[in-house]
C-alpha positions as CSV (number, residue, x, y, z in Angstrom):
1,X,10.4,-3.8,37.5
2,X,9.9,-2.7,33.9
3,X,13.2,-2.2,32.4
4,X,14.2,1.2,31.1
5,X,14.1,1.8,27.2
6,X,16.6,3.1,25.2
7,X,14.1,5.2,23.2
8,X,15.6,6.5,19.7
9,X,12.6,8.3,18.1
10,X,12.8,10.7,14.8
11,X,11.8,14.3,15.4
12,X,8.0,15.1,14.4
13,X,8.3,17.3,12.2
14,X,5.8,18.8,9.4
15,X,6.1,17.7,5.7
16,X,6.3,20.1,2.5
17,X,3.8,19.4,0.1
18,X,5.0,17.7,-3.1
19,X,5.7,19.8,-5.9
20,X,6.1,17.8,-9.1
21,X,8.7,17.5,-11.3
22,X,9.2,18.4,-14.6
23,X,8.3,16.1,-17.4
24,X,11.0,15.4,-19.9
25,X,8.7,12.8,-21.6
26,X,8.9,12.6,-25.5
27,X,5.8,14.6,-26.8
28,X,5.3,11.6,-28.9
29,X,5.1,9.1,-25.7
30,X,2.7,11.6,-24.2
31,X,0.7,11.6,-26.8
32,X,0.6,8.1,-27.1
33,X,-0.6,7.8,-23.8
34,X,-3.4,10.2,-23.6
35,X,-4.7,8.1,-26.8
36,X,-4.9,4.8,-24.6
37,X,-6.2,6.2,-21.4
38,X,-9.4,5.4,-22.1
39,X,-8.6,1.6,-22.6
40,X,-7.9,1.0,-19.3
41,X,-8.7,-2.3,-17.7
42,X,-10.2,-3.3,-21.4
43,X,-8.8,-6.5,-23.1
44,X,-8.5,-6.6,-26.8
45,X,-6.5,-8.2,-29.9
46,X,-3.2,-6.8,-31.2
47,X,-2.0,-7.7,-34.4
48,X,2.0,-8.3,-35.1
49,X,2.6,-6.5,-38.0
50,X,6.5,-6.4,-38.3
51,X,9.8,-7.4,-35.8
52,X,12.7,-4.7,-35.1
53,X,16.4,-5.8,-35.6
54,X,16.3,-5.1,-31.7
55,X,13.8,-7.8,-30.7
56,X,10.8,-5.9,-29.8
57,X,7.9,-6.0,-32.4
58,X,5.8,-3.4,-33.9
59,X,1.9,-4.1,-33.6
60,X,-1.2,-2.5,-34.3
61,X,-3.8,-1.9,-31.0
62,X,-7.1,-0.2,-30.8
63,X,-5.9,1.7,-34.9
64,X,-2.7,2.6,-33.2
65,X,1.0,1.4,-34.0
66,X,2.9,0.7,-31.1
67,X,6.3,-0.8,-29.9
68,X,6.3,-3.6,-27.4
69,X,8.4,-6.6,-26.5
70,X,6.7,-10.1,-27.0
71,X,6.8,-13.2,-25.7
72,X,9.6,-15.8,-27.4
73,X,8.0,-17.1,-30.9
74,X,5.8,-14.5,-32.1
75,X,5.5,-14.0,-35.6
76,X,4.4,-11.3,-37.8
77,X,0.7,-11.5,-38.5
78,X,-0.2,-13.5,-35.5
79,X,-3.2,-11.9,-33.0
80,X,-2.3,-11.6,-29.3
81,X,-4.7,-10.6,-26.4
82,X,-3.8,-8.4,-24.5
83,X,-5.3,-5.8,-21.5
84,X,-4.0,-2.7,-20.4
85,X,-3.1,-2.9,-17.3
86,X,-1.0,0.3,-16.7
87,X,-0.8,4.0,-18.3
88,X,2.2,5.7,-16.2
89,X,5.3,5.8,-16.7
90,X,4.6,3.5,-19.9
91,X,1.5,1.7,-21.1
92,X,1.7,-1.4,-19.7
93,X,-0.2,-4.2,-21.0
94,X,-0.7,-8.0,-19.8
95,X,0.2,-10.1,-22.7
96,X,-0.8,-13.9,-22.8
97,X,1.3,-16.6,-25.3
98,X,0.3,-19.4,-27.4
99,X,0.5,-21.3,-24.1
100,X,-1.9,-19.0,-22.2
101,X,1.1,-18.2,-19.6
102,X,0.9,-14.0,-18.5
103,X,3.7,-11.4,-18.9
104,X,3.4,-7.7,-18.9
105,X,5.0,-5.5,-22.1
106,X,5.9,-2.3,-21.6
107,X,5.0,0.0,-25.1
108,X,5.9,2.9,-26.8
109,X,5.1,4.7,-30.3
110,X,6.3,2.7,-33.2
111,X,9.8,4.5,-34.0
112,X,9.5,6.6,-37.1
113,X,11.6,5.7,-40.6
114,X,15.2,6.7,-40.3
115,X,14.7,7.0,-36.2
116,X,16.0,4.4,-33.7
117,X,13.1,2.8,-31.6
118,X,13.9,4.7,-28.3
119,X,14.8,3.8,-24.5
120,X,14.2,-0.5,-23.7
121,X,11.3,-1.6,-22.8
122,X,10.7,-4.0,-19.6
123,X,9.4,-6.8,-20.7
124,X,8.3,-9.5,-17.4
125,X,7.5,-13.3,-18.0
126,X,7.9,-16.4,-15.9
127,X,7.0,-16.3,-12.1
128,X,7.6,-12.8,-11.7
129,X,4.6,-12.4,-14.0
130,X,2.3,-14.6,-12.6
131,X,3.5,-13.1,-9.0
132,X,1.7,-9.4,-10.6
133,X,-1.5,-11.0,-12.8
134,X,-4.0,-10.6,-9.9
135,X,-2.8,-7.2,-8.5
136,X,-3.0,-6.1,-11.8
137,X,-6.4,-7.0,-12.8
138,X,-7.6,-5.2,-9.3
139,X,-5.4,-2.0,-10.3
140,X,-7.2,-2.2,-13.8
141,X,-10.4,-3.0,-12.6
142,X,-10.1,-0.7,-10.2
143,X,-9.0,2.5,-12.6
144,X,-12.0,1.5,-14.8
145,X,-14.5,1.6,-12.1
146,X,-13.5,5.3,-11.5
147,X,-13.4,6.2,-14.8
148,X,-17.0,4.6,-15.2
149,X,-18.0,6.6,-12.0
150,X,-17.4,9.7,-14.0
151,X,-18.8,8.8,-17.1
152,X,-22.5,9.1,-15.9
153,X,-24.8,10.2,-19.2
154,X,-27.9,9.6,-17.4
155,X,-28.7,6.2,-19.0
156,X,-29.6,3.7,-17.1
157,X,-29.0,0.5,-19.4
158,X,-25.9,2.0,-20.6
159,X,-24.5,2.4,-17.2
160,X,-25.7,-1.2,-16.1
161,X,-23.9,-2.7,-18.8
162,X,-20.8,-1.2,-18.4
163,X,-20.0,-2.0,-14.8
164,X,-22.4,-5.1,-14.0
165,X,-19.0,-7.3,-14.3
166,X,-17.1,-5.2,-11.9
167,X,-19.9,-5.1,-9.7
168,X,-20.9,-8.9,-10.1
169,X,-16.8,-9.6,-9.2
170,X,-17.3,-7.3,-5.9
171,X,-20.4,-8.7,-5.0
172,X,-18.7,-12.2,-5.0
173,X,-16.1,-10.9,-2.7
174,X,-18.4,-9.5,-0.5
175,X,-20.6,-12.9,-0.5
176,X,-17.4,-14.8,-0.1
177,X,-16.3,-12.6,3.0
178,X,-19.1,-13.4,5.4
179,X,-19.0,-17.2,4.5
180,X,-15.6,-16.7,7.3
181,X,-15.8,-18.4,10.0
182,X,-14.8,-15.1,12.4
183,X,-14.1,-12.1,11.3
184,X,-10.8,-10.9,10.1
185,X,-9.3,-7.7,11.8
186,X,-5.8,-7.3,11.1
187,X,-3.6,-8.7,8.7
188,X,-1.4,-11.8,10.6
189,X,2.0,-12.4,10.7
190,X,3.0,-15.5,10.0
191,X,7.1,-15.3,11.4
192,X,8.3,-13.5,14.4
193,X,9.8,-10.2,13.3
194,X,12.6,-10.3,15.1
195,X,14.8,-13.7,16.1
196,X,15.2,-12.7,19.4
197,X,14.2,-10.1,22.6
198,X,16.1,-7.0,21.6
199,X,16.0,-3.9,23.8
200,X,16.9,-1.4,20.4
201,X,14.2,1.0,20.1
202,X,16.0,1.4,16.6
203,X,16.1,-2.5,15.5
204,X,12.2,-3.1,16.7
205,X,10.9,0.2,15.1
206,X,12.7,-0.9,11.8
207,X,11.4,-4.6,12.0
208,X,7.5,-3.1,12.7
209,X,7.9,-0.8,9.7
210,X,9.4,-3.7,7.9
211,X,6.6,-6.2,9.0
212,X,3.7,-4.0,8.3
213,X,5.1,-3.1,4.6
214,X,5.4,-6.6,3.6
215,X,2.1,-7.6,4.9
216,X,0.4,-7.3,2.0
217,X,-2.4,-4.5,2.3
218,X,-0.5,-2.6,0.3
219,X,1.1,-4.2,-2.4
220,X,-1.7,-3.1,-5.3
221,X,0.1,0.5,-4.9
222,X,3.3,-1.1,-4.2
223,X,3.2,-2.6,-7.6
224,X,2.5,0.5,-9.1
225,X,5.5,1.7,-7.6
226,X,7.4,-0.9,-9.6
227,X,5.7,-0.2,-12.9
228,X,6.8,3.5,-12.1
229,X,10.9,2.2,-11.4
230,X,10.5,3.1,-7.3
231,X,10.2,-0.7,-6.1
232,X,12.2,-4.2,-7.3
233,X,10.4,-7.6,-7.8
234,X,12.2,-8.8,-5.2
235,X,10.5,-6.3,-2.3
236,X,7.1,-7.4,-3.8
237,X,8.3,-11.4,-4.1
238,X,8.4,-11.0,-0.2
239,X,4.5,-10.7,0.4
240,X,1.6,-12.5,0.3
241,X,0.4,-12.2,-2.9
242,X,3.2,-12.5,-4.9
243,X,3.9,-16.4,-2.7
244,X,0.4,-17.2,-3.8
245,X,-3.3,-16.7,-2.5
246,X,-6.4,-19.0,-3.4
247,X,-9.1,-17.3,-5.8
248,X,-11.0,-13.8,-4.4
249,X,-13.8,-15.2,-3.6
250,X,-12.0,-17.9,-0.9
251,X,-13.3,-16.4,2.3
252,X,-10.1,-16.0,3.9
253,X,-8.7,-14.3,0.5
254,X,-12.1,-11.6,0.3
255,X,-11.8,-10.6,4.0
256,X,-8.5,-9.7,3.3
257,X,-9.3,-7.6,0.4
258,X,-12.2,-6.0,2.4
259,X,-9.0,-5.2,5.1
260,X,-7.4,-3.6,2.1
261,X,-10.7,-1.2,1.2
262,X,-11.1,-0.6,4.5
263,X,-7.3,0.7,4.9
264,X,-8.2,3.1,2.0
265,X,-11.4,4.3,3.2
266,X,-10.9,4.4,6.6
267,X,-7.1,5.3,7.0
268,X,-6.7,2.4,9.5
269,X,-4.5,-0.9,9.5
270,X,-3.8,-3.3,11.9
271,X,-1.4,-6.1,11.9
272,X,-1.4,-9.1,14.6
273,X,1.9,-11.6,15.1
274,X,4.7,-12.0,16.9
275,X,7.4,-9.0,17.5
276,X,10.0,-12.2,18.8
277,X,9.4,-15.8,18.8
278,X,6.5,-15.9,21.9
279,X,6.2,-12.4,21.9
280,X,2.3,-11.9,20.9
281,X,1.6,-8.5,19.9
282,X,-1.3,-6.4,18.2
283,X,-0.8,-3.3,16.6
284,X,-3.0,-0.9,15.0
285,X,-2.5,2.3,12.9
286,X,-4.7,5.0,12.8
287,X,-4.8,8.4,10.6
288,X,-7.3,11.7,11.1
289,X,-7.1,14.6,8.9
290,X,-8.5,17.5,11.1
291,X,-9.4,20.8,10.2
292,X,-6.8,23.8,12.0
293,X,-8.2,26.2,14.1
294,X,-9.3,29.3,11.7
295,X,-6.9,31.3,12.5
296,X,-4.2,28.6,11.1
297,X,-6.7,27.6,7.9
298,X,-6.6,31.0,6.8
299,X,-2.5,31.0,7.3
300,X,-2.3,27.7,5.3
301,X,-4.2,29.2,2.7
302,X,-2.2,32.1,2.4
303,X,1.0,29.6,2.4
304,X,-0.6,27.8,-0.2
305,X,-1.2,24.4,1.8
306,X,-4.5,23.4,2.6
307,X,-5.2,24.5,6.1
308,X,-5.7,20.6,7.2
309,X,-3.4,18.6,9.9
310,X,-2.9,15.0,10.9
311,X,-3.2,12.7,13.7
312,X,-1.9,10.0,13.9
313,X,-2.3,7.6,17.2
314,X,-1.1,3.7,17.3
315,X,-2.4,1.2,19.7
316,X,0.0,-1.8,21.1
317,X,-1.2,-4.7,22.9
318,X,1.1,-6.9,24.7
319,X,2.2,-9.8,27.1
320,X,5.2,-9.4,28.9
321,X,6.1,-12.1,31.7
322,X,6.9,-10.2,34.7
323,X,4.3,-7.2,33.6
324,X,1.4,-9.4,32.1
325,X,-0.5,-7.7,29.4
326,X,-0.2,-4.5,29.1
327,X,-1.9,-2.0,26.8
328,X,-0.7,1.6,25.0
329,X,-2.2,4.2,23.1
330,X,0.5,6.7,21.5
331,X,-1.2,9.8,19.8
332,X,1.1,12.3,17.3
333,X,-0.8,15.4,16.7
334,X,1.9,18.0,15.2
335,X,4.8,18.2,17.9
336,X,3.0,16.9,20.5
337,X,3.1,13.4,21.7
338,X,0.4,11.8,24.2
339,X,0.7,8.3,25.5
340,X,-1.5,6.3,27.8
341,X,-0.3,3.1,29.2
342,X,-3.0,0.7,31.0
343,X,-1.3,-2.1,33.5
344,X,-3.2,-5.3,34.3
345,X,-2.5,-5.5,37.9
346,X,-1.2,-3.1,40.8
347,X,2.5,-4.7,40.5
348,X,2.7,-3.8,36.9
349,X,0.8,-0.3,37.1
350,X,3.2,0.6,39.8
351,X,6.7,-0.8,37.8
352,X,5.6,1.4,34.9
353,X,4.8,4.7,37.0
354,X,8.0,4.0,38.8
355,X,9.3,4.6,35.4
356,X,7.8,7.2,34.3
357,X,10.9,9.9,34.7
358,X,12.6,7.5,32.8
359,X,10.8,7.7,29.9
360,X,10.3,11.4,29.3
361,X,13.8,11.7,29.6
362,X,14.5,9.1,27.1
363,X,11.7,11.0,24.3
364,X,13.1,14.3,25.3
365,X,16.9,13.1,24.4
366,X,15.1,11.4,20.8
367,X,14.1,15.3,20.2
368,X,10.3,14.2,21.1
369,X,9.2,16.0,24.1
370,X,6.5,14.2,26.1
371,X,3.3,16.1,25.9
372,X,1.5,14.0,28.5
373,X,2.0,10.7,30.1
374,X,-1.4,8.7,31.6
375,X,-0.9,5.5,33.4
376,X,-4.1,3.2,34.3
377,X,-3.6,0.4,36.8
378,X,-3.8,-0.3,40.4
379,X,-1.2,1.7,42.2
380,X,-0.6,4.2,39.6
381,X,-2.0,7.6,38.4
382,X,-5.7,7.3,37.0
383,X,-5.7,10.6,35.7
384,X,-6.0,10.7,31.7
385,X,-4.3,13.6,30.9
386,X,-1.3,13.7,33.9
387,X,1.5,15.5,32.8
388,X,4.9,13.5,32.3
């Protein structure tokens, strides 16, 4: 008999749109960072030209004085390469020593005579630096590639030359990807999320969320959330890049890249592992922006919004011992919710209709009202669109 969840769902509710704050950014930082905009994702030399009482330095880069921390020994007059790495909240730039070891240096207009120099400014070295190096050569790269894209003058050798290195280094990845031995479908989990079997709809919904957030597909934009102040080095220490990968072009390393691009482009992830220790279990994530009906687009437009919705539907796959494997489709569109459940044999098809009450009570009490309930199997319902 399939045993009867304790379901503890949010409410599905529709979200505001964002409406952004306002900036209390010093004109001069502003203005300092519309002037390096441009240098994104370039490297270049920046000369020392003085030290403040407080331990950061003043330096000249690209004609422009700026403040930045530096690492431990630099003097006046000394040239360090550097690349801009980051414009928002502060220019970041990637900073190498005399040793050739990486940090990142947070800058900031060079304070004015008679002025103090302004807020600190995060300066990262050691591990925790080398942990963000190759996530922030892809954000950089990836910034300039955009930029390029919207450069066009309608010259041919001039736009060859300026992105032939960006498009040598995703060729490479490309070439490297299909050297795999299989292809790569979902990012893996390498430790069960849980210790145990828990029946908690609460604890394995947190440990899923959990899982797929530290599995690594999204830690370029997670470390923009740290140069922003919205994520520690700690959260990003716990994925897989920050513990170490081998070079892009390593197959396993490129075909999880292209899982990356095709999270963007597609709006789908998928992550494969155990939920417990000898629970296997497959999930994927899937996102559709559809078009309202016309009658709702033209509301949203008067609203203001955009006269679009979501969909979001999530596929589980797996093996229970008494059940076997079992199969389910859940699909979020607004407030409705539609879930299909496909049994392996007529024992199991017929333990999960048996429950079927069961569970529309148990989504109706989590605010969640069951739109429609399909069971496939021998011995239960075939119809795909059965009310609950």
């Amino acid at each position: 008999m399939l045993p009867r969840d304790q379901l503890s769902l949010p409410q599905v509710a529709r979200t505001a749109p964002v409406v952004p704050a306002l900036s209390s950014v010093d004109p001069r930082q502003q203005a300092f960072q519309r002037a390096v905009a441009n240098l994104l994702g370039q490297s270049m030399q920046a000369e020392v030209l003085a030290k403040l009482p407080g331990g950061d330095f003043v330096v000249r880069v690209a004609d422009m004085a700026a403040r930045m921390p530096l690492p431990p020994g630099t003097q006046p007059g000394a040239q360090v390469p550097m690349t801009l790495v980051a414009v928002h909240p502060r220019p970041t730039f990637q900073v190498r020593d005399a040793q050739g070891a990486h940090a990142f240096a947070e800058a900031a207009p060079a304070p004015q005579d008679g002025q103090p120099a302004g807020a600190a400014l995060a300066f990262v070295a050691g591990k925790e630096a080398a942990a963000l190096t190759r996530s922030a050569a892809l954000l950089a790269s990836a910034q300039d590639l955009g930029r390029l894209a919207g450069q066009g003058n309608g010259s041919a050798g001039d736009a060859n030359a300026s992105i032939s290195t960006a498009g040598k280094a995703l060729g490479d990845v490309i070439a490297a990807a299909q050297k795999a031995d299989a292809p790569a479908t979902a990012a893996l989990g390498r430790t069960p999320l849980l210790g145990a079997p828990d029946a908690n709809a609460g604890r394995i919904a947190a440990a899923l969320q959990d899982g797929l957030a530290k599995s690594g597909l999204f830690y370029e934009s997670h470390v923009a959330e740290w140069a922003a102040g919205a994520r520690t080095l700690g959260e990003l220490a716990a994925e897989p890049q920050a513990r170490g990968m081998p070079a892009p072009t390593d197959p396993a390393t490129a075909q999880f890249i292209n899982l990356q691009l095709n999270a963007h482009e597609q709006g789908r992830v998928a992550w494969q592992g155990q939920l417990w220790p000898g629970q296997e279990m497959r999930w994927e994530i899937e996102r559709h922006a559809e078009r309202d009906a016309p009658d709702k687009e033209q509301a949203g437009r008067d609203a203001g919004e955009e006269g679009t919705s979501s969909t979001w539907q999530s596929r589980l796959r797996l093996r229970f011992g008494a059940l076997g494997e079992v199969a389910a489709r859940i699909v979020l569109s607004g407030d409705q919710v539609h879930i299909r459940l496909d049994a392996a044999s007529q024992d199991a098809g017929s333990a999960m209709e048996a429950r079927r009450a069961g569970l529309a009570q148990a989504l109706e009490a989590a605010g969640v009202p069951l739109s429609t309930l399909a069971i496939h199997g021998a011995g239960a319902r075939e119809s795909g669109d059965g009310q609950a």
